[in-house]
C-alpha positions as CSV (number, residue, x, y, z in Angstrom):
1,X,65.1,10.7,42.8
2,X,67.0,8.8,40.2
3,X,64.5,7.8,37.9
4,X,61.4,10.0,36.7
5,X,58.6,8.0,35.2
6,X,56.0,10.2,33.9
7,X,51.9,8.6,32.5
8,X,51.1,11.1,29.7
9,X,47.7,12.5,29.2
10,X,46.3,14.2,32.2
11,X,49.5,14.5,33.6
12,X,52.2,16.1,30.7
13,X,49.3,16.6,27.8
14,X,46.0,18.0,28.4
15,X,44.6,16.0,25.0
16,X,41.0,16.1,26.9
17,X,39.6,18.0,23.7
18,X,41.1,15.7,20.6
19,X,40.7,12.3,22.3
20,X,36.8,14.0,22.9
21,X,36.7,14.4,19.5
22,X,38.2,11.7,18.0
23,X,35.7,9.1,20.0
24,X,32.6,11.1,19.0
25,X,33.7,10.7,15.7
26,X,34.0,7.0,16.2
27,X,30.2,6.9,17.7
28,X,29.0,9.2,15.1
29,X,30.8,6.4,12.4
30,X,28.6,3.9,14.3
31,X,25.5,5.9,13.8
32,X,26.0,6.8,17.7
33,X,25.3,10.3,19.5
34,X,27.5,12.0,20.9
35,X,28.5,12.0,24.7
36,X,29.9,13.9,27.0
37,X,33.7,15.5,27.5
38,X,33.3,14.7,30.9
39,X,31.9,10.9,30.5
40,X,34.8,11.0,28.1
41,X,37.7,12.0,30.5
42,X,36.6,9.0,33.0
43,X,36.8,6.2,30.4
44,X,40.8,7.5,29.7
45,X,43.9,6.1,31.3
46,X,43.5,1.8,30.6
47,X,44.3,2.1,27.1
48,X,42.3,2.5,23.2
49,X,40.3,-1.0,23.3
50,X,39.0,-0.2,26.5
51,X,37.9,3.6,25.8
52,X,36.0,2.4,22.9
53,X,34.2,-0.2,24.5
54,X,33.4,2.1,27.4
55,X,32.0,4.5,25.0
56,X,30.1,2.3,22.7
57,X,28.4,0.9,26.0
58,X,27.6,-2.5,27.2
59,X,25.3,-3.5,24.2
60,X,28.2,-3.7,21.5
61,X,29.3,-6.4,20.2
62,X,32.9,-6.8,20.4
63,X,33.1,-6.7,16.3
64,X,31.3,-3.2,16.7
65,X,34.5,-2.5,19.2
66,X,36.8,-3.8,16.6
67,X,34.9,-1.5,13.9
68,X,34.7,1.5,15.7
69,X,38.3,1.4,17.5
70,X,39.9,1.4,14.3
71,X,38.4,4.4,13.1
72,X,39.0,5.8,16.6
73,X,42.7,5.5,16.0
74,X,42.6,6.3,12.2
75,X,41.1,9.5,13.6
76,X,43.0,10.3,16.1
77,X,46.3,9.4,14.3
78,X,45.0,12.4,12.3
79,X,44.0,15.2,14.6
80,X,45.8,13.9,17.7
81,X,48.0,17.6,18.0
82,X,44.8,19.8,16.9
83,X,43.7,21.0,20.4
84,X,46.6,18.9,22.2
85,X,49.2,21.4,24.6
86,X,51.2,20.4,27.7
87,X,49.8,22.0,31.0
88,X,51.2,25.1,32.8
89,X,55.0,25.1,34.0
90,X,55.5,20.9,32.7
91,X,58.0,22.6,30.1
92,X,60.2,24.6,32.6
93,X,60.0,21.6,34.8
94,X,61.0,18.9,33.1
95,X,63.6,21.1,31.6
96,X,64.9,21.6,35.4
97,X,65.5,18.1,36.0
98,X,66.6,17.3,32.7
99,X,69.6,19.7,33.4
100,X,69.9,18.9,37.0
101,X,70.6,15.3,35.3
102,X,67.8,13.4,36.0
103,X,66.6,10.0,33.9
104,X,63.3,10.7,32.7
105,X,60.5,8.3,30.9
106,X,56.9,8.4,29.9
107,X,54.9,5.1,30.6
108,X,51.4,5.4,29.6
109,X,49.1,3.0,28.1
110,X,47.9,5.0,25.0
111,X,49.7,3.2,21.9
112,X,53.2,3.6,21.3
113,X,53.3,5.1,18.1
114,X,51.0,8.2,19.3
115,X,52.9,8.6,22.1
116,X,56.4,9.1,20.5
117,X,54.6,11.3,18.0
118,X,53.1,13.2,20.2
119,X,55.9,13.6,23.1
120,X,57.9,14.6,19.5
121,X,54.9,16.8,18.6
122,X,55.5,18.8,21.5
123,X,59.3,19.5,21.5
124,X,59.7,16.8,24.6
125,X,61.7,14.0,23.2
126,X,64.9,15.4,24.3
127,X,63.6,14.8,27.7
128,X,63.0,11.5,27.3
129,X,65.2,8.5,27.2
130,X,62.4,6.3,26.9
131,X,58.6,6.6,25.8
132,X,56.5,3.4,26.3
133,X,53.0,2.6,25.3
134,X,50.1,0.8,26.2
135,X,51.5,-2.0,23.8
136,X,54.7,-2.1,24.3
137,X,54.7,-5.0,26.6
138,X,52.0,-7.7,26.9
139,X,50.5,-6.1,30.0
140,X,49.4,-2.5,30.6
141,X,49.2,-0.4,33.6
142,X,48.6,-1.5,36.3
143,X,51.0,-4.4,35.9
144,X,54.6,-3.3,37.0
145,X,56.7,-4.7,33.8
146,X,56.9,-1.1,32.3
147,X,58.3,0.4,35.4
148,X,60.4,-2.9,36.2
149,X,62.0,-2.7,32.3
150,X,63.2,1.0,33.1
151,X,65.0,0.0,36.3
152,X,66.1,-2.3,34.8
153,X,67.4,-0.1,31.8
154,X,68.7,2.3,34.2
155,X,70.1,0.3,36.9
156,X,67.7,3.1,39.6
157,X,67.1,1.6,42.9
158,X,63.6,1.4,43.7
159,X,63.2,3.8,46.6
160,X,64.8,6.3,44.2
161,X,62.3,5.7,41.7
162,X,58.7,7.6,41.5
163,X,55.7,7.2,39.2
164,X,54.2,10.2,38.3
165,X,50.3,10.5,37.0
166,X,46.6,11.8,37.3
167,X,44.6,8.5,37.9
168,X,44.5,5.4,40.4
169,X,45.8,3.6,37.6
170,X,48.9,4.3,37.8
171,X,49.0,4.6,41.7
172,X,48.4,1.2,41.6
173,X,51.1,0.7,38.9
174,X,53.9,2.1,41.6
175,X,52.4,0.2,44.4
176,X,52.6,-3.0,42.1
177,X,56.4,-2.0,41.2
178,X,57.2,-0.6,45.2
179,X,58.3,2.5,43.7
180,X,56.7,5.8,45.1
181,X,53.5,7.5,43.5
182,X,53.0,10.8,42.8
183,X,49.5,12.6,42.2
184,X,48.8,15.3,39.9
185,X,45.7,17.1,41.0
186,X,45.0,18.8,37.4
187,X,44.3,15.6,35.1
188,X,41.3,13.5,34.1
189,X,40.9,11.4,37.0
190,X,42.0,12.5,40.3
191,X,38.9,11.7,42.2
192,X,40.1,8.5,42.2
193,X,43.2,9.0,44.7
194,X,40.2,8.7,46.8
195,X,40.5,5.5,46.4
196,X,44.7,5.2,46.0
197,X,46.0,7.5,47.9
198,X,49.6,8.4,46.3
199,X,52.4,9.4,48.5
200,X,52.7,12.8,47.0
201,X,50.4,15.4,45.2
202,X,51.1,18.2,43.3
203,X,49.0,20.4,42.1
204,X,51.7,21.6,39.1
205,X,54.8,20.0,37.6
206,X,57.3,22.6,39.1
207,X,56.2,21.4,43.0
208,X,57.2,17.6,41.4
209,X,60.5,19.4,40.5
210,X,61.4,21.0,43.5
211,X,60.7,17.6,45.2
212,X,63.2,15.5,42.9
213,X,65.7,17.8,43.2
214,X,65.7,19.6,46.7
215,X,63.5,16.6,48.3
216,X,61.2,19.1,49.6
């Protein structure tokens, strides 16, 4: 593999707990109970604007969406490395294949701005010649553009190329690129390879590792 292109919570970051927090705190600002960490985890993965209205429920307005999405983000801005850690063995991982030479990106469609603080946060951006958010183009994951603008930077052919996350989301974001997918079976969301199957799984980051650099 040439180029590495890594989604970022669920599949480098367990950030299960703040993001828990930080929309409970949201609903709690809109005079809201709290809900579950598990409910939580399944609305994660297609970016801020649609986590909130997921967890405000069908009956808000989209001005209560605005409202309570900003304070989402104020709050998280604030306590997004409280409970935040990278899983087991994605350190020594990524550290093989960043000495072994491989290009490395994150693509994930949490905002730009957290995820460059938080991949800094956490001693990765070393690793990293690139860290793309959920607005850094017009369109998010799903759509290709992010994967097609780091071939593009890094002149990788596409069958040398592999997406790497916890969700169908960005399954289909590899299909929709023709790059090959890679599951993590640890995140927030891998019940739904059920429904996109990815050509790999790994059940930790050092298996991904072995496969990028011994193809095995």
């Amino acid at each position: 593999m040439r180029l590495i292109i890594f989604d970022l919570d669920g599949t480098l970051i367990d950030s299960k707990l703040d993001l828990v927090h930080s929309v409970n705190a949201a609903r709690a600002h809109m005079g809201l109970t709290p809900i579950s960490s598990e409910l939580i985890a399944t609305y994660v993965g297609s970016g801020a604007p649609v986590l909130m209205r997921r967890a405000l429920g069908p009956e808000a307005s989209e001005a209560d969406v605005q409202r309570a999405l900003r304070y989402f983000l104020d709050y998280y801005r604030d306590h997004m490395l409280d409970n935040t850690y990278l899983y087991p063995g994605v350190r020594d991982a990524l550290d093989r294949m960043h000495n072994a030479g491989a290009r490395m990106a994150v693509l994930t469609n949490k905002p730009v701005r957290f995820s460059q603080a938080l991949v800094e946060g956490l001693g990765l951006h070393d690793h990293f010649f690139r860290v793309y958010g959920g607005n850094s183009f017009d369109q998010k994951k799903p759509d290709p553009i992010g994967i097609h603008k780091l071939i593009e930077e890094t002149g990788a052919p596409k069958e040398r190329t592999i997406m790497v996350g916890d969700s169908n989301v960005d399954i289909r974001t590899a299909r929709n690129a023709q790059v090959l997918a890679c599951g993590v079976t640890y995140g927030f969301q891998p019940e739904t390879f059920e429904q996109d199957p990815p050509d790999l799984m790994v059940d930790d980051m050092q298996q991904l590792a072995d496969y990028v650099l011994n193809g095995r």
